[in-house]
C-alpha positions as a Python dict, from the first residue, in 0.01 Angstrom:
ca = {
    (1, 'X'): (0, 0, 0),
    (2, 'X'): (132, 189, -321),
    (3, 'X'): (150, 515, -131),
    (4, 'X'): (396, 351, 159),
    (5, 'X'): (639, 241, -159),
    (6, 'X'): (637, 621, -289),
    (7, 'X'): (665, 780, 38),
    (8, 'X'): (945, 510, 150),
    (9, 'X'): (1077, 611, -212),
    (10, 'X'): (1064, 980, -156),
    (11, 'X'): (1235, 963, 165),
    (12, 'X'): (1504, 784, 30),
    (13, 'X'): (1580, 987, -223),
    (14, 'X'): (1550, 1331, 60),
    (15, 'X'): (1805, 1135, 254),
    (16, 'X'): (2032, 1074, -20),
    (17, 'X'): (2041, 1462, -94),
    (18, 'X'): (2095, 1577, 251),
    (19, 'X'): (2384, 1315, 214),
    (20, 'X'): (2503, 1458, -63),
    (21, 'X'): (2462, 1798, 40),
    (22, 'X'): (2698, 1732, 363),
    (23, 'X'): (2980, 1555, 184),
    (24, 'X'): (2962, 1869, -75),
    (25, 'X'): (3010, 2130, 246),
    (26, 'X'): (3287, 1924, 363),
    (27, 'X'): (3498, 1895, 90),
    (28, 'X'): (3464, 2298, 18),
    (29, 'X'): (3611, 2325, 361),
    (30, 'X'): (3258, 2446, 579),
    (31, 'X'): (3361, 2288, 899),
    (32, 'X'): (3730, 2370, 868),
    (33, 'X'): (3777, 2654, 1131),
    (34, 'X'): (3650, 2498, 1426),
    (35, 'X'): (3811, 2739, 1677),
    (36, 'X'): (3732, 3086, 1585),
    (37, 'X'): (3319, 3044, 1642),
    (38, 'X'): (3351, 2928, 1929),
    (39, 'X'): (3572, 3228, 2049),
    (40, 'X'): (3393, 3529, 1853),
    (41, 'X'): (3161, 3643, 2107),
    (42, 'X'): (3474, 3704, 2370),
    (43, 'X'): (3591, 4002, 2125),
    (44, 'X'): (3467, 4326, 2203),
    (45, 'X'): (3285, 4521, 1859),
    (46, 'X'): (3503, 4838, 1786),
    (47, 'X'): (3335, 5115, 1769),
    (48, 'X'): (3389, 5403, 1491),
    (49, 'X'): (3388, 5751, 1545),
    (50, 'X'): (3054, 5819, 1490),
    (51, 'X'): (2900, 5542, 1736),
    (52, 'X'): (3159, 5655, 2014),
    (53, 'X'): (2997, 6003, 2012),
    (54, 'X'): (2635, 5886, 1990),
    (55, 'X'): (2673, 5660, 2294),
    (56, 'X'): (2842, 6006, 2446),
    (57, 'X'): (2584, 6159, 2374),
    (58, 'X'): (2298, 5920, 2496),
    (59, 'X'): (2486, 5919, 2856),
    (60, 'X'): (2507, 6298, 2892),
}
């Protein structure tokens, strides 16, 4: 019976850091940008030089 109070204990205490933890990444401003993720993979990777004529390369 003394190992449910510690465990009930422990589990409190996880759930009051996770708490913690949350309200800390939402005052630095984590979740702020909501739109930008969302849209990333639509943009197309530009290429440099240097990848441009390796992919010419790899076709030819």
């Amino acid at each position: 019976m003394n190992m449910i109070y510690l465990l009930i204990g422990f589990s409190i205490l996880l759930a009051l850091i996770f708490l913690i933890a949350f309200f800390w990444a939402s005052r630095s401003g984590q979740h702020d940008d909501l739109y930008t993720p969302a849209v990333r993979m639509l943009f197309d990777d530009e290429l440099t030089p240097e990848q441009e004529e390796k992919s010419d390369e790899d076709h030819a």
